[in-house]
Kinemage of the C-alpha trace (Angstrom):
@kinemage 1
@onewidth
@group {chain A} dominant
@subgroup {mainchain}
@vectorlist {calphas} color= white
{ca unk a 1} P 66.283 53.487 -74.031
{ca unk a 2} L 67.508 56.195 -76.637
{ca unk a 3} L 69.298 58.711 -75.666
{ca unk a 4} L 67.129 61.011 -77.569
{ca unk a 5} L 66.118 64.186 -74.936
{ca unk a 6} L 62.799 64.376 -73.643
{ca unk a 7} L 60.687 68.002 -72.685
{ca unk a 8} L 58.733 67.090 -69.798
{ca unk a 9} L 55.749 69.364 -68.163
{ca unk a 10} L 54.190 68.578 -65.404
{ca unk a 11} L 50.769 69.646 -64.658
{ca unk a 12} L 50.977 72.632 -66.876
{ca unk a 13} L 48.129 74.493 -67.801
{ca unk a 14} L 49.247 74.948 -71.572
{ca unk a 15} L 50.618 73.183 -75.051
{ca unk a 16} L 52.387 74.988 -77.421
{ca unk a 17} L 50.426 75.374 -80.632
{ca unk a 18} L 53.560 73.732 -82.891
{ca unk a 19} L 52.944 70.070 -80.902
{ca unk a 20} L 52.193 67.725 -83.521
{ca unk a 21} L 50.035 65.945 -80.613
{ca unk a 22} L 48.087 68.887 -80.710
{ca unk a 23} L 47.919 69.487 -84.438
{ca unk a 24} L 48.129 66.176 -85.454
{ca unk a 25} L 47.138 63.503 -83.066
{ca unk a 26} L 50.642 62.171 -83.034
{ca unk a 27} L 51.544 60.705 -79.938
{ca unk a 28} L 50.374 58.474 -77.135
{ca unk a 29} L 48.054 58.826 -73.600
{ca unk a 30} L 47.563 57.012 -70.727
{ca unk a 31} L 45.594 57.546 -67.974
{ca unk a 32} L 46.050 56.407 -64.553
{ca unk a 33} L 44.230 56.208 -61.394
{ca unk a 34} L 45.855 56.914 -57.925
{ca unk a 35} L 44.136 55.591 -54.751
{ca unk a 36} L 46.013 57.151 -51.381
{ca unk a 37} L 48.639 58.294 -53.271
{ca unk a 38} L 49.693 55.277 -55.294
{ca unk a 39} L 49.249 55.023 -58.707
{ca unk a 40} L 47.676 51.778 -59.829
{ca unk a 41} L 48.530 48.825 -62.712
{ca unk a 42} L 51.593 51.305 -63.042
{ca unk a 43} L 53.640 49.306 -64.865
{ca unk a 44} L 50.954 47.772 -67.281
{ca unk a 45} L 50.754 51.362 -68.250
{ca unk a 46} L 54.200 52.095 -68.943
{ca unk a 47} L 54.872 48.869 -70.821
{ca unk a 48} L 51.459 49.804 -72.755
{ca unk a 49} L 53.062 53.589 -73.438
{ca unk a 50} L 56.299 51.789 -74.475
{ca unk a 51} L 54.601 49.381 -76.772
{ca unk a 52} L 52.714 52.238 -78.604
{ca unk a 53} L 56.148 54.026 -79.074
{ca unk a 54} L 57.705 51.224 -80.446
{ca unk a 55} L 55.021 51.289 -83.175
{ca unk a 56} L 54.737 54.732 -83.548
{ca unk a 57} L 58.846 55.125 -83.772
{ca unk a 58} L 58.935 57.223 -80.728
{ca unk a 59} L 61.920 57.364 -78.126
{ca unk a 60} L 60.740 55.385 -75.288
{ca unk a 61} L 60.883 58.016 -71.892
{ca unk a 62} L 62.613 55.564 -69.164
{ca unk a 63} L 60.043 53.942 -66.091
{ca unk a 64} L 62.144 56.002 -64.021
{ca unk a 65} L 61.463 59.004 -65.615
{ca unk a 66} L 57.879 58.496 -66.066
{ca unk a 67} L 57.360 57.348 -62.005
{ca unk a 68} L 59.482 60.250 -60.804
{ca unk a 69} L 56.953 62.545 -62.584
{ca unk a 70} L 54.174 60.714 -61.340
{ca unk a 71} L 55.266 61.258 -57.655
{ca unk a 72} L 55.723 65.108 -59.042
{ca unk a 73} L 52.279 65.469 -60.606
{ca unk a 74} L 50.467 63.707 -57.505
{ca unk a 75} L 51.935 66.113 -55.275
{ca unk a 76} L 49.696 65.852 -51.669
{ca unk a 77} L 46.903 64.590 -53.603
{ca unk a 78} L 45.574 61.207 -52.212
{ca unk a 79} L 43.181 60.397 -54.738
{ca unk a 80} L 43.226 61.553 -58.240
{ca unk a 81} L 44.025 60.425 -61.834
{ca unk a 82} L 46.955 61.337 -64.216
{ca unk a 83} L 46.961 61.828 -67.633
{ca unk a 84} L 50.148 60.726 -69.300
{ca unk a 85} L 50.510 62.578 -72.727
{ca unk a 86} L 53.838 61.865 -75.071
{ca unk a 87} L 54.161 63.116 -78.142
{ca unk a 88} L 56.418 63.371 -80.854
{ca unk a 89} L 57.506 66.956 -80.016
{ca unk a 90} L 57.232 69.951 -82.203
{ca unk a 91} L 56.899 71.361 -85.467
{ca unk a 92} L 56.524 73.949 -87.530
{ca unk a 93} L 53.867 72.791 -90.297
{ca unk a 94} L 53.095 70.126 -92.522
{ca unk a 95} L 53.338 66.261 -91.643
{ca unk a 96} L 56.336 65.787 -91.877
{ca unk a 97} L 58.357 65.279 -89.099
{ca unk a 98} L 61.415 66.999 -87.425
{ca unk a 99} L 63.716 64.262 -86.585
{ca unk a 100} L 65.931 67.098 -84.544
{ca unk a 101} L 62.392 67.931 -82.231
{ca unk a 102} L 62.624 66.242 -78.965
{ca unk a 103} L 59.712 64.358 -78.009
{ca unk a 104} L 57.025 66.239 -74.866
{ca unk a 105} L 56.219 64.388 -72.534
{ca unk a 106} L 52.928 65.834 -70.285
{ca unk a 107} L 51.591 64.889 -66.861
{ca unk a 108} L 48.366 66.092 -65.894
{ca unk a 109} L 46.610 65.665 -62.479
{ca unk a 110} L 42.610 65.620 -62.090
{ca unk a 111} L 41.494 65.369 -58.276
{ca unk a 112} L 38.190 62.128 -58.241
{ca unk a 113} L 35.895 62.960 -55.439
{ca unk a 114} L 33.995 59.849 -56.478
{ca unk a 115} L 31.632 58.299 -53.884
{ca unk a 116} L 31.150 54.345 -54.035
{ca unk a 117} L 27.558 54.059 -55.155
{ca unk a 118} L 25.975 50.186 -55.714
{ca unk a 119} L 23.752 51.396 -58.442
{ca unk a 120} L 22.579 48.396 -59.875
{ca unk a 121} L 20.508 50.302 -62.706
{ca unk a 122} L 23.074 50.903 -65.712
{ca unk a 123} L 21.762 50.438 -68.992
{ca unk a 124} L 23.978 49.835 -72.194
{ca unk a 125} L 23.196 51.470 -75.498
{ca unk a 126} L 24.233 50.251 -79.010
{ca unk a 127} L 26.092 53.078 -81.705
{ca unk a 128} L 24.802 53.345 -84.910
{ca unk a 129} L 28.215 53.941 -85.169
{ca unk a 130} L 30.452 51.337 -86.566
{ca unk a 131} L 34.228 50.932 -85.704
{ca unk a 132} L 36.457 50.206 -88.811
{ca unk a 133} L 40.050 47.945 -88.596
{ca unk a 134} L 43.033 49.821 -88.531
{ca unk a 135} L 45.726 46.544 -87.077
{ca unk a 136} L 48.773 48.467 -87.155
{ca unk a 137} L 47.091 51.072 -84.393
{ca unk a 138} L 44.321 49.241 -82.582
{ca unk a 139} L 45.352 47.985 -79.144
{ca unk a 140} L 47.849 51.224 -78.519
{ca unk a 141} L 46.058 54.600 -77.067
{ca unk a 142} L 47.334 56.847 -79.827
{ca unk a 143} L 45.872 60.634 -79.715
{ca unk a 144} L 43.357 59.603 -82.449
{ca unk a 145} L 40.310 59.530 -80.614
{ca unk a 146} L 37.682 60.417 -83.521
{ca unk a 147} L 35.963 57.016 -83.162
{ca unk a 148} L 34.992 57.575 -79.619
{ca unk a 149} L 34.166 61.454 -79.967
{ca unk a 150} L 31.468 60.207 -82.400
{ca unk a 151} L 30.204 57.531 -79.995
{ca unk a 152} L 30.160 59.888 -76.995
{ca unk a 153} L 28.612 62.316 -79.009
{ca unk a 154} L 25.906 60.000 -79.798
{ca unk a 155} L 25.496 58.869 -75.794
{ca unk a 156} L 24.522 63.317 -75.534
{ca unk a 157} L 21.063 62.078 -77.399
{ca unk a 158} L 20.748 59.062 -74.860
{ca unk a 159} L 20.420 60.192 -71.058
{ca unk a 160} L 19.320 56.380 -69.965
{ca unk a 161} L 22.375 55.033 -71.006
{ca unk a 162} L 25.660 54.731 -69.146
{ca unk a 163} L 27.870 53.678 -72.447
{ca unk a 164} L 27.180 52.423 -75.684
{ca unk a 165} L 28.369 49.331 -77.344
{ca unk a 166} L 30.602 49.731 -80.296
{ca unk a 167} L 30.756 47.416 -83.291
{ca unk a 168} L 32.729 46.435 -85.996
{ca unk a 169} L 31.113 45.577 -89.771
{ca unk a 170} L 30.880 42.161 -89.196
{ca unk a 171} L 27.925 43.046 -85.994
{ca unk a 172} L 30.754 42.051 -83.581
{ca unk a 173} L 31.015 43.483 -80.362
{ca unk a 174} L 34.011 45.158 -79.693
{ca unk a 175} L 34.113 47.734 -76.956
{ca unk a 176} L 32.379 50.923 -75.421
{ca unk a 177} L 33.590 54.526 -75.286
{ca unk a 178} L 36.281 53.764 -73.039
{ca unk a 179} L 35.151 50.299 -71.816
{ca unk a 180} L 35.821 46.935 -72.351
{ca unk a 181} L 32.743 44.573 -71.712
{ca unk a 182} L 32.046 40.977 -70.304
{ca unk a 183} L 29.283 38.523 -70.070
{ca unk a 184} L 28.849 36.378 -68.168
{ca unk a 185} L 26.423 32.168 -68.423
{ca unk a 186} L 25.193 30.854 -65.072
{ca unk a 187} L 23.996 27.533 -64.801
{ca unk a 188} L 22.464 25.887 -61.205
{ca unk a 189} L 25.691 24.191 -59.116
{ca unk a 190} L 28.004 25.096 -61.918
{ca unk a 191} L 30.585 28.207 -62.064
{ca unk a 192} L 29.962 31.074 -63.973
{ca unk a 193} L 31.852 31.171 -67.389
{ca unk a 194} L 32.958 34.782 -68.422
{ca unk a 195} L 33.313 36.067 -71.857
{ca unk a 196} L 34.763 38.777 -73.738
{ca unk a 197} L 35.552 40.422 -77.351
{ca unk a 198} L 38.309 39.572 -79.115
{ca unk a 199} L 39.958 42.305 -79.894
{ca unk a 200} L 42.096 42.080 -83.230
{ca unk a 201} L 42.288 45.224 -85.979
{ca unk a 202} L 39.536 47.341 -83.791
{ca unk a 203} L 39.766 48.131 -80.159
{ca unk a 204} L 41.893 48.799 -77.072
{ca unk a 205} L 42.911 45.691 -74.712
{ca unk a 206} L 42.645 47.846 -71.330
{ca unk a 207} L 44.777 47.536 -68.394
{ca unk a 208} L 41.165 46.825 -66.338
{ca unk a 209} L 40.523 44.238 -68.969
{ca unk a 210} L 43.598 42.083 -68.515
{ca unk a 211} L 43.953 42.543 -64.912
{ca unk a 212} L 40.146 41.048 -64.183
{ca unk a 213} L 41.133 37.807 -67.294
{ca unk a 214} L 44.470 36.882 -64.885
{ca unk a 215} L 42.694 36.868 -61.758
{ca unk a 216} L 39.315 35.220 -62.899
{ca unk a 217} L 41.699 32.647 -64.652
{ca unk a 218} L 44.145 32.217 -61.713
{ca unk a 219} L 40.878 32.193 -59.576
{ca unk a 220} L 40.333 28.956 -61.500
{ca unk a 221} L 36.766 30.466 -63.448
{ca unk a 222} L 36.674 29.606 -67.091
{ca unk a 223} L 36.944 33.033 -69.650
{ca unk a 224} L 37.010 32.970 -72.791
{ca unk a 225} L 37.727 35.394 -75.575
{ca unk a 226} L 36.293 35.266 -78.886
{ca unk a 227} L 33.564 36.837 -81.666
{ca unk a 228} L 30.502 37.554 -80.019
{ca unk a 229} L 27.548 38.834 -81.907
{ca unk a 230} L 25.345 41.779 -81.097
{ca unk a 231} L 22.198 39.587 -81.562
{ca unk a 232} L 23.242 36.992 -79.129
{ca unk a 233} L 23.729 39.035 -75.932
{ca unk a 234} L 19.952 37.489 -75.178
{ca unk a 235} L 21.838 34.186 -74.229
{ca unk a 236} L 24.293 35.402 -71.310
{ca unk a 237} L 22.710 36.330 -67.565
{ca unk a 238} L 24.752 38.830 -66.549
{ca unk a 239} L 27.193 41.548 -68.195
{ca unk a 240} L 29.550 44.480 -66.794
{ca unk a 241} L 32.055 46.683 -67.919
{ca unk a 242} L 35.683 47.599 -66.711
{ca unk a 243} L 37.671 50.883 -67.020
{ca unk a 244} L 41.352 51.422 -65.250
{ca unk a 245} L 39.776 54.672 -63.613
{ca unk a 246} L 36.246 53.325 -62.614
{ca unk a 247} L 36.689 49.569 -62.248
{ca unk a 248} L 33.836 47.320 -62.850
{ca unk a 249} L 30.291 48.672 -63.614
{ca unk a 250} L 27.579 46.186 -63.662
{ca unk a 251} L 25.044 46.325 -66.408
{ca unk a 252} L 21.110 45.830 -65.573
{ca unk a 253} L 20.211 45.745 -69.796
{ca unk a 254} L 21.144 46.019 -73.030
{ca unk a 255} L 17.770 46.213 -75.347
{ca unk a 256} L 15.352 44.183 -74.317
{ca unk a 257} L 17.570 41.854 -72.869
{ca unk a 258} L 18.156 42.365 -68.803
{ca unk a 259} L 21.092 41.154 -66.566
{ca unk a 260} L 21.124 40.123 -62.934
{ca unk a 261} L 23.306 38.104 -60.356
{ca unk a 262} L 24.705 41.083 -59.187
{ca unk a 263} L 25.422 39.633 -55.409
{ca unk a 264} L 27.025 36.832 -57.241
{ca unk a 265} L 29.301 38.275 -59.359
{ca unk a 266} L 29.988 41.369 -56.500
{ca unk a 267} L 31.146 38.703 -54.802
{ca unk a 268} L 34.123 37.634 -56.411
{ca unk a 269} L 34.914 40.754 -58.674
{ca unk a 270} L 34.767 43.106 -55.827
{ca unk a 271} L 38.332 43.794 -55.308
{ca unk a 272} L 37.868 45.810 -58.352
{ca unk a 273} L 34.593 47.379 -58.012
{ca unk a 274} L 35.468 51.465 -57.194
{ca unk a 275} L 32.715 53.231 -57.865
{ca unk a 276} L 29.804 52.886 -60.069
């Protein structure tokens, strides 16, 4: 860890208007869900945050200074989220940066009231927007969020959607707003076999995403990652999304083409199912 001082502020209501997160977009988020007062996939999200630093040349903030502040921004709250926000401190103008600023480090609580509701009717739409590859930042959650402000701002238009698939210019699927989706092949007396986007220059791996791959795999069900095409959804029977704040979300259709095997699939994916 570098010894590099850190400003931390925890569940304060303002940012000072010299943050270069705020001006700029340069730093890091995370956000994190807490069920009964314990904040889960915690340390998938720190070593994400400390991955992102490492390519962004930020001072990594210790775990122990990051759970401390957790336990801080919880407070008596049993069930709520936190929004980690690090950034690369302050300055006055211009890009370039102050390398005597001292990095800010944010914690933000937001109190979920969410109800578990089975609501088997969520529809996927498709962006007209199309995601460009940027390697050296895709898979980190930098402050840059333009991509999915223009996607979410394109779901305002469509109230019968839940999400909207994003792709890149080859027609591959890559993600949703804040999603990361599966399909899913059944065939009679066989397994199902679960698939999901690669994801390469475009895209965020999420902690929801990795967490369902190890335990489908170490549940012995076949996944596999790879390319798959926007006009080929038609051959897979079922399809769902998964977030690190609302779990897995089944999908009922995407165009013209409709999903089922909900019992199925509830069945052995419901130790992440929240809410939906």
């Amino acid at each position: 860890m570098s010894k590099t001082s850190i400003n931390i502020f925890v569940n304060k209501k303002t940012v000072s208007s010299n943050d270069r997160g705020f001006n700029f977009g340069d730093g890091l988020f995370e956000t994190i869900l807490v069920q009964e007062g314990r904040p889960l996939f915690l340390q998938e999200h720190i070593q994400r945050l400390h991955k992102g630093c490492n390519i962004l040349g930020l001072s990594k903030p210790s775990e122990t200074i990051i759970k401390k502040n957790i336990i801080l921004s919880i407070g008596k709250a049993k069930n709520c989220v936190i929004k980690i926000i690090y950034t690369r401190g302050n300055s006055e103008y211009g890009y370039k940066i102050n390398n005597n600023s001292s990095p800010n480090l944010y914690f933000f609580k937001r109190i979920k009231r969410n109800k578990f509701n089975f609501n088997k009717d969520k529809k996927l739409g498709i962006s007209n927007y199309i995601l460009k590859p940027n390697a050296y930042l895709s898979k980190i959650k930098h402050l840059n969020r333009l991509d999915q402000i223009m996607i979410s701002k394109e779901l305002e238009n469509h109230s019968r959607f839940c999400d909207m698939i994003a792709v890149d210019e080859n027609n591959h699927i890559i993600e949703c707003i804040s999603s990361n989706v599966f399909f899913v092949t059944l065939k009679r007396n066989l397994n199902p076999v679960f698939y999901t986007p690669i994801i390469k220059s475009t895209g965020i791996e999420g902690i929801m995403r990795n967490k369902v791959i190890s335990y489908l795999r170490n549940k012995k069900f076949e996944v596999k990652i790879k390319d798959i095409l926007l006009n080929k959804i038609h051959l897979y029977d079922a399809c769902f999304i998964t977030n690190s704040i609302n779990g897995i979300t089944f999908i009922s259709q995407i165009k013209k083409t409709k999903f089922s095997s909900y019992d199925l699939l509830y069945n052995i994916l419901k130790q992440y199912i929240y809410s939906t």
